[in-house]
C-alpha positions as CSV (number, residue, x, y, z in Angstrom):
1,X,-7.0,47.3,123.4
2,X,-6.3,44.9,126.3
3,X,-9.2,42.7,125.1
4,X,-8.0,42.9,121.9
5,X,-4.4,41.6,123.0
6,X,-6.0,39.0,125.2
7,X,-8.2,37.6,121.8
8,X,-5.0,37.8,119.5
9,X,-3.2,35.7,121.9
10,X,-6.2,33.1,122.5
11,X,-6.8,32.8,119.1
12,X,-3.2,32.6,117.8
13,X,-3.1,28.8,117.0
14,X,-2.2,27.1,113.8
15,X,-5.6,27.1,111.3
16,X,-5.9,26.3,107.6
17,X,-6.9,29.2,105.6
18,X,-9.8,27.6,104.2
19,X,-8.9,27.6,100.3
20,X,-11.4,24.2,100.6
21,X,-13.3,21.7,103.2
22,X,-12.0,19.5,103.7
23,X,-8.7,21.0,103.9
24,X,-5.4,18.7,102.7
25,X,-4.0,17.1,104.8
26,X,-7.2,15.2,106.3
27,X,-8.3,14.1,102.2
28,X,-9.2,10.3,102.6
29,X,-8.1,9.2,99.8
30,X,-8.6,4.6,100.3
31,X,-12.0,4.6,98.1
32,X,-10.9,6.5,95.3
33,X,-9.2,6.1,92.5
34,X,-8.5,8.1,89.2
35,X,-11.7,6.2,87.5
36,X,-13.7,8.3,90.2
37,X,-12.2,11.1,89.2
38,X,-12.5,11.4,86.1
39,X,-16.5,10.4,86.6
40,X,-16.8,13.0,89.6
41,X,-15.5,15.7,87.1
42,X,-17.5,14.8,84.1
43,X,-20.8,14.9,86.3
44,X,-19.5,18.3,87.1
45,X,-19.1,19.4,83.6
46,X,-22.3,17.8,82.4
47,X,-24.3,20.1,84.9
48,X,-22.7,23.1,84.9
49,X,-20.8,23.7,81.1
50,X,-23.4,25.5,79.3
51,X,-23.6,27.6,82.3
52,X,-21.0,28.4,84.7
53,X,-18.1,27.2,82.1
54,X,-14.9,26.0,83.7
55,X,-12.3,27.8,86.1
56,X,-8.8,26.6,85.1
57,X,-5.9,27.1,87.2
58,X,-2.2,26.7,85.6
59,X,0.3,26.4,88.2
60,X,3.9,27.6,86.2
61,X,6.6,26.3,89.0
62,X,9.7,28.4,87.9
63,X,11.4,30.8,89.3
64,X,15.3,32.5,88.6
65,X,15.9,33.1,92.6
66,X,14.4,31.5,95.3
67,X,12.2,33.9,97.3
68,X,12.6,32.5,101.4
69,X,9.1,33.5,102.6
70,X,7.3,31.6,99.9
71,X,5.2,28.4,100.9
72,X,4.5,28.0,97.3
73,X,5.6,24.4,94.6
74,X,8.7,26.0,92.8
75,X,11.9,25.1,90.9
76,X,14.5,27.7,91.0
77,X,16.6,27.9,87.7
78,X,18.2,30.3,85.3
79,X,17.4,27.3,82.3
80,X,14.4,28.8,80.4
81,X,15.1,25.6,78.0
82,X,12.8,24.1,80.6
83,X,9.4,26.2,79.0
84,X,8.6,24.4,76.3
85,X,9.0,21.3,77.7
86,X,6.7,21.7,80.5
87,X,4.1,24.2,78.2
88,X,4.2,20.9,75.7
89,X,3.1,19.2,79.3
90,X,0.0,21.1,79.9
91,X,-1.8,21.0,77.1
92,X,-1.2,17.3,76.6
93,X,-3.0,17.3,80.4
94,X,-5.4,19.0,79.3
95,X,-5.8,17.0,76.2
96,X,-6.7,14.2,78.8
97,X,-9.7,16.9,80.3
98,X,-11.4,17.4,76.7
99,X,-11.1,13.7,76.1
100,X,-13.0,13.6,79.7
101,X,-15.6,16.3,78.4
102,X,-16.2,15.1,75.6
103,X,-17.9,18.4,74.1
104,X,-16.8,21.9,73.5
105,X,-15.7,23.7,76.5
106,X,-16.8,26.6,78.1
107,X,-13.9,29.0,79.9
108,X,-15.3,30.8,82.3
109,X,-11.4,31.9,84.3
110,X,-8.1,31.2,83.9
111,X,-5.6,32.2,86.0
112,X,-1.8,31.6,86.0
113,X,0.1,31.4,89.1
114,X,3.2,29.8,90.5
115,X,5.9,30.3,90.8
116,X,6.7,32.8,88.6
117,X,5.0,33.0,85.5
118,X,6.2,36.1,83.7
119,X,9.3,33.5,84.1
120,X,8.0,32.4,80.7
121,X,8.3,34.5,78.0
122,X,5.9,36.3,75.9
123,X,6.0,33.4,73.0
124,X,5.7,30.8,75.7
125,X,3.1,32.0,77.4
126,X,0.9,32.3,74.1
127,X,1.7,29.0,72.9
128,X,0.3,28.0,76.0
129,X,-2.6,30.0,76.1
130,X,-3.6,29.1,72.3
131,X,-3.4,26.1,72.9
132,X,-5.8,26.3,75.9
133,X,-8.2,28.2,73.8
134,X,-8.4,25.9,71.0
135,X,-11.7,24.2,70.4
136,X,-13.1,26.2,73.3
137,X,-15.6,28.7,73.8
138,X,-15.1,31.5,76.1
139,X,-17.9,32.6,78.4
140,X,-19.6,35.8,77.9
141,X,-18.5,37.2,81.4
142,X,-14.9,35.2,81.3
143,X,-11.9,36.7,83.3
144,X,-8.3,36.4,82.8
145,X,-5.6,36.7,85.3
146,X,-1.8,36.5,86.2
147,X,0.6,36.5,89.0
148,X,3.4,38.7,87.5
149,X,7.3,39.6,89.2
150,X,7.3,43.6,88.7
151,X,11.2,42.9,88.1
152,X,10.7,40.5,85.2
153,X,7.3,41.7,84.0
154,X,7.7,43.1,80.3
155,X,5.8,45.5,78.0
156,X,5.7,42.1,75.7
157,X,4.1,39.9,78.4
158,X,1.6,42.5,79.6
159,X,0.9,43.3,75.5
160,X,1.0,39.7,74.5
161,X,-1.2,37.9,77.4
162,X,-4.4,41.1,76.9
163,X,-4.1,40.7,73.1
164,X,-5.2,36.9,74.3
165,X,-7.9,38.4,77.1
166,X,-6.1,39.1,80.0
167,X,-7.7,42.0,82.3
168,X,-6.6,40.9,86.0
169,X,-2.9,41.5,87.2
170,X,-1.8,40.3,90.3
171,X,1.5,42.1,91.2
172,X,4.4,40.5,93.8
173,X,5.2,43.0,95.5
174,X,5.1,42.4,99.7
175,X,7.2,44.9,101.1
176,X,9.1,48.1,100.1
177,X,11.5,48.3,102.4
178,X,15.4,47.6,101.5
179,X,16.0,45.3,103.9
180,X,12.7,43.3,104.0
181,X,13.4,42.9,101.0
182,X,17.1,41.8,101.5
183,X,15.9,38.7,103.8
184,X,13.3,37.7,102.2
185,X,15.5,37.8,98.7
186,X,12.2,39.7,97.0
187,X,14.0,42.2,95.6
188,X,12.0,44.8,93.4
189,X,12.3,49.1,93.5
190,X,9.1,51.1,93.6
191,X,10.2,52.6,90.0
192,X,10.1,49.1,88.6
193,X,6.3,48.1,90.2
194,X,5.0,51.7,89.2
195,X,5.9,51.6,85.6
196,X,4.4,47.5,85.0
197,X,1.3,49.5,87.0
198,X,1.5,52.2,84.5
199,X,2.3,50.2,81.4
200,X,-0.7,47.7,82.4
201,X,-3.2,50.3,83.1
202,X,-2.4,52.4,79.9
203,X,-3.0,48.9,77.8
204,X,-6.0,48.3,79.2
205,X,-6.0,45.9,82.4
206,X,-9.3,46.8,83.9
207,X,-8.0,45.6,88.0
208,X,-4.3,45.3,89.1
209,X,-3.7,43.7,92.6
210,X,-1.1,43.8,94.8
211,X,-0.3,41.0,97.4
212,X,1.6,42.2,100.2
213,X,2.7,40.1,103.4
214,X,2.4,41.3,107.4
215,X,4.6,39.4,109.4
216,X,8.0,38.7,107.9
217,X,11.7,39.1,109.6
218,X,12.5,42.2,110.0
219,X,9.2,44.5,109.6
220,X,8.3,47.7,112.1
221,X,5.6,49.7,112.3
222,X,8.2,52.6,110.9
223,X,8.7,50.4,107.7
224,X,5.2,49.0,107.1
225,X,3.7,52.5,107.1
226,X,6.5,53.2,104.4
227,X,5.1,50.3,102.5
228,X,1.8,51.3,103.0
229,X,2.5,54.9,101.7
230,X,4.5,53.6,98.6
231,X,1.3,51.6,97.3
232,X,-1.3,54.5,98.1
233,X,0.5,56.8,95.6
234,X,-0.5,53.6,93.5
235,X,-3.5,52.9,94.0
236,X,-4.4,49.1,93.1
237,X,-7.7,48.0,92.7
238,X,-7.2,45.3,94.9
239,X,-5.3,44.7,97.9
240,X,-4.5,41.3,98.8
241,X,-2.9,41.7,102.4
242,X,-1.6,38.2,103.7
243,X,-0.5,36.7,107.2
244,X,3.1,35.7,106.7
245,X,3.1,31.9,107.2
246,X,6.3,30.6,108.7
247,X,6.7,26.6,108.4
248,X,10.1,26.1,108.1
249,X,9.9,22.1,108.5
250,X,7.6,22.4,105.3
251,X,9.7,25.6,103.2
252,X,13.7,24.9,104.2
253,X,14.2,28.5,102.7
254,X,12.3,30.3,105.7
255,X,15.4,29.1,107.9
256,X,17.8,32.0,106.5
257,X,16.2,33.5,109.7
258,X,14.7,32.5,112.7
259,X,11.6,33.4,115.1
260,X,13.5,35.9,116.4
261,X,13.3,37.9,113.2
262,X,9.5,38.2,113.2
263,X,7.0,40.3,114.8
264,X,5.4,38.5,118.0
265,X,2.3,38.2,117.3
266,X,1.0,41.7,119.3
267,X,3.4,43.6,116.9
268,X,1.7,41.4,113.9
269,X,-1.4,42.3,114.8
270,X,-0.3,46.0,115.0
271,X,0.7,45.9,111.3
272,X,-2.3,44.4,110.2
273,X,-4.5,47.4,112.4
274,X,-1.7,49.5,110.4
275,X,-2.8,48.6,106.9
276,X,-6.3,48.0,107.4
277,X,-6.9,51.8,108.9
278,X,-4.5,53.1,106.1
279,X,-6.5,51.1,103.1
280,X,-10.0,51.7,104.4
281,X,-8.9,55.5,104.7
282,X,-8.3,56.3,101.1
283,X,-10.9,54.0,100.0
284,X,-10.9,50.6,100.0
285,X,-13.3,47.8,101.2
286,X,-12.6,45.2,103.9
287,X,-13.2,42.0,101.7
288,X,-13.5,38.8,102.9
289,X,-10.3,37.5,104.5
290,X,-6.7,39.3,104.1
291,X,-8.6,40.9,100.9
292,X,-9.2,44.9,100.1
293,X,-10.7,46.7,96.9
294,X,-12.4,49.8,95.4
295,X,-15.8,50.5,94.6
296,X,-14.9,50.1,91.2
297,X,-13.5,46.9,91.0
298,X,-15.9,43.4,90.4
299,X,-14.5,41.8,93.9
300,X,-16.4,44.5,95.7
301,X,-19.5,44.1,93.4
302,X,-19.3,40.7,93.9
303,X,-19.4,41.2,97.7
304,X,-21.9,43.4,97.7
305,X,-24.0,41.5,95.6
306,X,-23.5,38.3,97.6
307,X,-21.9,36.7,94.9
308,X,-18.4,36.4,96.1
309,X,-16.7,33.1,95.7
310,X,-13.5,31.4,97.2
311,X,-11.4,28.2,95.9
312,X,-8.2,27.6,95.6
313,X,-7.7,30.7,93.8
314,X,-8.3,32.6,96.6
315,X,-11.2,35.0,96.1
316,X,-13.3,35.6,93.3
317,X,-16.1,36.9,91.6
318,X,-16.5,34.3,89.2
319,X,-18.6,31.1,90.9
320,X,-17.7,27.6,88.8
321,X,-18.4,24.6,90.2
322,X,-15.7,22.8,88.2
323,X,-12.1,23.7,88.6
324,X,-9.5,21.8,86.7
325,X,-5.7,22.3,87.8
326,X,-3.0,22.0,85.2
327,X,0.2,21.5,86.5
328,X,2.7,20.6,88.9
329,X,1.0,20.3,92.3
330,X,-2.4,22.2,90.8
331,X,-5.7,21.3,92.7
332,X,-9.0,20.5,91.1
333,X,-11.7,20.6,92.2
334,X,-15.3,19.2,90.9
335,X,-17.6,20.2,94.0
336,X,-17.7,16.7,95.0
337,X,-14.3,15.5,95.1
338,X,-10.9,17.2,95.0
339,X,-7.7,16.0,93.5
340,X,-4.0,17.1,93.7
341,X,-1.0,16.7,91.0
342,X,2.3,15.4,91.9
343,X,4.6,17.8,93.4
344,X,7.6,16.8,92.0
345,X,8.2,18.4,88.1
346,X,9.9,15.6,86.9
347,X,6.8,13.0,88.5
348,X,5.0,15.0,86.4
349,X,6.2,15.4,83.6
350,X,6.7,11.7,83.4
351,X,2.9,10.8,84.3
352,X,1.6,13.3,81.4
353,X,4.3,12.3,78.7
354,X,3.4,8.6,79.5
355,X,-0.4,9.5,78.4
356,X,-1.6,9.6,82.1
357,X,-3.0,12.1,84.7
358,X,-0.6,12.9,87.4
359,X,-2.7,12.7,90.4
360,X,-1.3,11.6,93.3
361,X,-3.8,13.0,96.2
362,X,-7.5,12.6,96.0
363,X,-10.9,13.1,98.0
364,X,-13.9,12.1,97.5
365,X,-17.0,14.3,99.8
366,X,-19.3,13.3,101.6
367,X,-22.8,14.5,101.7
368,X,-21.5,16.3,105.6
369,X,-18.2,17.3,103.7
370,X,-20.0,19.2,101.3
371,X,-23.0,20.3,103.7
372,X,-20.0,22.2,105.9
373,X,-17.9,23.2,103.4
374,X,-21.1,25.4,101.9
375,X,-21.0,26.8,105.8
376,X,-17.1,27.7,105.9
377,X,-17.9,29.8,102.5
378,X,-20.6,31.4,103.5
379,X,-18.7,32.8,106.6
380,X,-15.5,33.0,104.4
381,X,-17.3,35.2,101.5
382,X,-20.5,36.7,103.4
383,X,-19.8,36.9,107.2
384,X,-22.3,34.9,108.5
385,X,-24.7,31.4,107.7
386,X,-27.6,30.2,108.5
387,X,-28.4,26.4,109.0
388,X,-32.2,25.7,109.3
389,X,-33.0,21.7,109.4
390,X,-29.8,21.1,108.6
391,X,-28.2,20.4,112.2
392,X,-31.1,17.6,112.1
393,X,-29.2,15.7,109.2
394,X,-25.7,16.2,110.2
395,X,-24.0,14.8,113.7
396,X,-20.8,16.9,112.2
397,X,-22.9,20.3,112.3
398,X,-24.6,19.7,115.7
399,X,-20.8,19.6,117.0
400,X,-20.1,22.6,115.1
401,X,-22.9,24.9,116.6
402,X,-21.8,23.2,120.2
403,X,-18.1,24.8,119.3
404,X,-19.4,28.4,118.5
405,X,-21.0,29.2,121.7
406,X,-16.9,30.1,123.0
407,X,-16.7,32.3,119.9
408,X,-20.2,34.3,121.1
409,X,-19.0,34.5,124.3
410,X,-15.9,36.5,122.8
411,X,-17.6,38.6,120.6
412,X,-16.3,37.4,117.6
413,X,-20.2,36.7,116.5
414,X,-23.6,37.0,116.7
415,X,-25.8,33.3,117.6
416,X,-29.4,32.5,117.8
417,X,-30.9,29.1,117.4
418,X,-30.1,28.7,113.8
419,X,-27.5,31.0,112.1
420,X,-24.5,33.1,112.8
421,X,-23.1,36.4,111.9
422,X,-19.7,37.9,112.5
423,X,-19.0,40.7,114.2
424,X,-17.0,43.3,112.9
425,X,-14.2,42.0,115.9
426,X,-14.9,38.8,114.6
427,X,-14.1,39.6,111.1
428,X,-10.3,39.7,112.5
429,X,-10.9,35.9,113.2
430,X,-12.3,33.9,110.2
431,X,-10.4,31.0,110.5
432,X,-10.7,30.5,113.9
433,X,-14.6,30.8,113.3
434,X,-14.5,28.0,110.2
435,X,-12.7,25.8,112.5
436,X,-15.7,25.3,114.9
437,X,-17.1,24.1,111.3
438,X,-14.1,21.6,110.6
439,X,-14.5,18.6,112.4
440,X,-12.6,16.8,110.2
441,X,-10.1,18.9,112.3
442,X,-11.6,18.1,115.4
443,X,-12.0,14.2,115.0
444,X,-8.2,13.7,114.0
445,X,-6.2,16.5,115.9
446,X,-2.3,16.7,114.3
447,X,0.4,15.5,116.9
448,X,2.6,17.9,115.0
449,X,1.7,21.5,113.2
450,X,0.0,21.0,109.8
451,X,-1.0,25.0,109.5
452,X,0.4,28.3,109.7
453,X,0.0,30.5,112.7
454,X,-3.6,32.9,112.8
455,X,-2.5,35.7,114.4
C-alpha cells in the first residue's frame, strides 16, 4: 500500500483521457479548411462503406436542470419548443453528409448522447431517427444506443426508440446517496432507475450500462459502498465507472463547491479500489479504462477477442473508421483528420439553416499523428503494443520509447526492445502510460491546466 500511495501521488497530474490523438486542444488547424474536410471524409467513406458502414454520433444539448459535475455542451431549459427546431437541424447536417457520400449509406452505430436526450420526447426522437434512416442501409451487425435520465426516461421513449433498433442503454445514474446527489443537483431514487432497468430489460434491450462517478464533493467510503450495493441488486451489463473531472475555469457549475468538498486523491483512489473489488466480485470484467462488463455482454467479447475499439464514444465493440458527429459541439472523425462543430446552439443552428457545415475546429494527421494514435489504442483497448521498424520512421516514437523507461522502472509495465505491456498495477495508470506516446503534449506543454486530474 505505501507504494501504491507513493504512485497515486506521482502520477496524479492533469492527462487527457485519450477519446483521440491528437487530443483537442493541440489540433492544428492553419492548413485546413472545410474543402479538406469534406475530401478527408469522402476518402473515408469510399474505403470503408460497404464494409465497416458509418458510426454516427448525435450530440442532443438539452437539459431541464443543470447537473454541476458535468463537463459536457448543454443548454438548460424547461422550453421543449426548442426540439423540433434543432431535430429540423440535424437532418439538414446530415443532408450535407449524403450529398458528401454520394451513394447509399451504410449505418453501422448510432448513439445519442448529450445532454439529455430522453429530454426529447418519444415523437421527437423518431422524427429524428426516421429521418436518419432514410435512404440508408443498416449494417448487418448495427448497434443502437442512448444516454437516458432514469427520472425522465419513459415507457414511450424506451418502446419508441427499440421499435426503431435500439438495444444499448446507457443509464445516468453516478451516485445513490441523498446528498451526493443534493450537490451535485443529480437527483434520481433507486425506485425510479430500477423500474427504466426493469421496463428496458422486459422490452428487449439486450445491454444496459450504468455510468457512475468516483470523486465528487461529498463521497465516503460509507456512501460509495452504499452505491455500490444499490447497483449490484441491479446488475447492469456494463459498468462505466469514471474519474470525477473538476475544471471549474472550463464548467462555472462545479463552483457550487470547492476542493475542499472532494476526496484527496488517496481517498479517490480508495473508492476506485472500492468499486473495482466490489464489481470484479459478483462478476464483472476490468475493461479497458474506467469500463466493467459481464461475460455476456459484446464489450467483453470484443475485449477478449481483441476487437475492442475507442473514439469519441468512449468504448466499443463496433470498429468504423468514419465517424460523423451531428450536432452542437459533435466531433467527427475520418481516421485522417478530425473536426469539431460550434459550441454555441445558436452558431449552429445558424451555420446549418444557412446551407453550411458548422465546423469551427479542425485537424488534419499526420503520417506520425496517426502512427501514435494506433499506439495509444492499442494500450487503451488491449494493454500493451508493439512497434517493430516503426521507431526507425518516426523521431515522435523514438521519444516515446525514451519516456517509458520511468514507467518500467515503476512497474506500471513490461519493456523489451520493441513492445510494451501493462501490468496489472499499470492498468490503474493508462493515461499516464499514453502520455509517454503524446508528444504533441510533450513539444507544446500548457502554461495553464488543459485536462482533468489522473488520480
Amino acid at each position: 500500500m505505501p507504494i501504491l500511495e507513493a504512485l497515486t501521488e506521482k502520477y496524479n497530474v492533469a492527462a487527457p483521457r485519450y477519446t483521440s490523438y491528437p487530443t483537442v486542444p493541440y489540433w492544428d488547424n492553419t492548413p485546413f479548411d472545410t474543402a479538406d474536410w469534406e475530401r478527408a471524409v469522402k476518402a473515408s467513406f469510399t474505403q470503408t462503406n460497404n464494409t465497416d458502414g458509418i458510426s454516427l454520433y448525435i450530440h442532443l444539448p438539452y437539459c431541464e436542470s443543470l447537473c454541476t459535475y458535468c463537463g459536457c455542451n448543454t443548454r438548460i431549459t424547461k422550453n421543449h419548443s426548442v426540439e423540433q427546431p434543432y431535430i429540423e437541424a440535424v437532418l439538414k447536417e446530415w443532408g450535407m453528409y449524403k450529398a458528401i457520400f454520394n451513394e447509399q449509406r451504410v449505418i453501422r452505430e448510432i448513439h445519442l448522447g448529450g445532454g439529455t436526450p430522453t429530454f426529447f420526447s418519444a415523437q421527437n426522437l423518431q422524427v429524428l431517427i426516421e429521418g436518419l434512416l432514410d435512404d440508408t442501409a443498416i449494417h448487418l451487425n448495427a448497434e443502437f444506443g442512448f444516454e437516458a435520465h432514469p427520472g425522465n426516461t419513459t415507457t414511450e421513449h424506451l418502446q419508441t426508440l427499440y421499435d426503431l433498433g435500439f438495444r444499448r442503454l446507457s443509464l445516468g445514474i453516478q451516485d445513490f446517496d441523498p446528498k451526493v446527489q443534493f450537490i451535485i443537483n443529480r437527483i434520481q431514487s433507486f425506485e425510479q432507475v430500477k423500474k427504466v432497468t426493469d421496463e428496458a430489460r422486459a422490452i428487449g434491450y439486450t445491454s444496459i450500462n450504468y455510468d457512475l462517478i468516483y470523486g465528487l464533493p461529498l463521497q465516503t467510503v460509507e456512501s460509495m459502498a452504499d452505491t455500490l450495493q444499490q447497483v449490484a441488486l441491479l446488475m447492469p451489463d456494463r459498468i462505466a465507472f469514471y474519474s470525477y473531472a473538476h475544471v471549474p475555469w472550463i464548467k462555472p457549475g462545479q463552483r457550487r463547491y470547492t476542493e475542499k468538498d472532494l476526496p484527496n486523491a488517496f481517498l479517490k483512489r480508495k473508492l476506485y479500489d472500492l468499486g473495482c473489488e466490489l464489481f470484479q466480485n459478483i462478476g464483472y470484467h476490468d475493461i479497458g479504462m474506467d469500463h466493467f462488463s459481464l461475460s455476456t455482454d459484446s464489450l467483453y467479447q470484443a475485449e477478449q477477442g481483441g476487437r475492442l475499439h475507442r473514439n469519441f464514444m468512449g468504448y466499443t465493440h463496433q470498429y468504423t473508421q468514419l465517424l460523423i458527429g451531428l450536432g452542437v459541439s459533435s466531433i467527427s472523425d475520418s481516421w485522417y483528420a478530425y473536426a469539431q462543430n460550434a459550441k454555441k446552439i445558436d452558431e449552429y443552428l445558424n451555420l446549418i439553416n444557412a446551407g453550411r457545415l458548422s465546423l469551427i475546429k479542425l485537424h488534419q494527421s499526420t503520417n506520425e499523428d496517426m502512427l501514435l494514435r494506433r499506439h495509444i489504442l492499442n494500450i487503451m483497448c488491449k494493454g500493451q503494443t508493439c512497434w517493430d521498424h516503426d521507431a526507425q520512421t518516426s523521431a515522435g516514437l523514438l521519444k516515446s520509447i525514451e519516456r517509458l523507461e520511468p514507467l518500467m522502472d515503476d512497474g506500471l509495465i513490461e519493456l523489451n526492445s520493441r513492445c510494451l505491456k501493462v501490468t496489472p498495477l499499470g492498468k490503474r495508470f493508462l493515461r499516464n502510460i499514453c502520455m509517454a506516446f503524446d508528444e504533441k503534449l510533450w513539444q507544446n506543454k500548457p502554461a495553464t491546466q488543459l485536462f482533468s486530474m489522473n488520480g
